[in-house]
C-alpha positions as CSV (number, residue, x, y, z in Angstrom):
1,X,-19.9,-15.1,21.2
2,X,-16.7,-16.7,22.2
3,X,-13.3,-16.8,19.9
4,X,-14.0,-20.1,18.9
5,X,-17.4,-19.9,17.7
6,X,-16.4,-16.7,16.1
7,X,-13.7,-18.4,14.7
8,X,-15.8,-21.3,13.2
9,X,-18.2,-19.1,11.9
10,X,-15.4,-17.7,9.8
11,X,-13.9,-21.4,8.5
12,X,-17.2,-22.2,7.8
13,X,-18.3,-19.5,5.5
14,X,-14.7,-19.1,3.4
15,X,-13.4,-22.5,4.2
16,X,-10.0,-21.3,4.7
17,X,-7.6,-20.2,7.8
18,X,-5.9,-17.8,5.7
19,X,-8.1,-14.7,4.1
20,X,-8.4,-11.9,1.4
21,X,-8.7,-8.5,1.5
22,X,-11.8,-8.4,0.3
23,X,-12.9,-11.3,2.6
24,X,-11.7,-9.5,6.0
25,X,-13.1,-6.3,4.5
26,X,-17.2,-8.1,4.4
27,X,-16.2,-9.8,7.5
28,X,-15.7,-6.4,9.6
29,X,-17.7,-4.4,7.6
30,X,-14.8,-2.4,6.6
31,X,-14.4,-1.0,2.4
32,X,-10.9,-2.8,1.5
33,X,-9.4,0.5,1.0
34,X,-9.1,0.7,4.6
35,X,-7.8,-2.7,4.8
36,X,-5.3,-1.8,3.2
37,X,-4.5,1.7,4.8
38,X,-4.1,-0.3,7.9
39,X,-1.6,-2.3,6.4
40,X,0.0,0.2,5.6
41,X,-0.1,2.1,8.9
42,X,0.9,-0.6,10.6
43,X,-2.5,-1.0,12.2
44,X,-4.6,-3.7,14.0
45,X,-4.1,-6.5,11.4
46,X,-1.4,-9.1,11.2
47,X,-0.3,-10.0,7.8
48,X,1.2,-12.7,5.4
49,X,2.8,-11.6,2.8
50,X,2.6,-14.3,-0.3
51,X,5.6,-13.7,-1.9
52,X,8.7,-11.5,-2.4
53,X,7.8,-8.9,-4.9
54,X,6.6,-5.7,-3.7
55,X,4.0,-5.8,-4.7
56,X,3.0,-9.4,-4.1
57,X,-0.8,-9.9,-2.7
58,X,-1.3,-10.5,1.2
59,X,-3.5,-12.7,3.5
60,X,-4.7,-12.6,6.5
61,X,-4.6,-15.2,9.1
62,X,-8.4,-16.5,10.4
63,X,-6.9,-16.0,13.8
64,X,-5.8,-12.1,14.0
65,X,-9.8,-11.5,12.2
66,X,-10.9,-13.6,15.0
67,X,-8.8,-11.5,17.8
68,X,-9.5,-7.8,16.1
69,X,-13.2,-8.9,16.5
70,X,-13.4,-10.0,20.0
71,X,-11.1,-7.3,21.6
72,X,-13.5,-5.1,20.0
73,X,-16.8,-6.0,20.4
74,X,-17.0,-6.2,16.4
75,X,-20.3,-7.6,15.1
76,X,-19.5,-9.9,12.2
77,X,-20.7,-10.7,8.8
């Protein structure tokens, strides 16, 4: 499966090009708890952060779910 496909399959189940915790965690199979720990750490997952506060939630662009699963063979949803 190609990016794009990949990619459309995404858009077409949330219906959105920027995503939720909780909707990257189901898509990699992943608990949101390490979502987050990645955030944290820096790791794998490029953020937006919707807000100022510290504490303000974050999103995740369709694009960097589509890259993270097709530079590493991820089986999705």
């Amino acid at each position: 499966m190609n990016k794009q496909e990949i990619r459309s399959l995404i858009y077409q189940k949330y219906g959105a090009f920027l995503l939720s915790r909780k909707q990257v965690a189901a898509i990699l199979g992943k608990s949101v708890a390490t979502i987050d720990r990645w955030k944290v750490q820096g790791l794998y997952l490029e953020y937006k952060k919707l807000g100022k506060a510290k504490n303000a939630p974050v999103e995740y662009p369709i694009d960097t779910v589509v890259d993270y699963i097709a530079n590493n063979n991820k089986k999705i949803m």
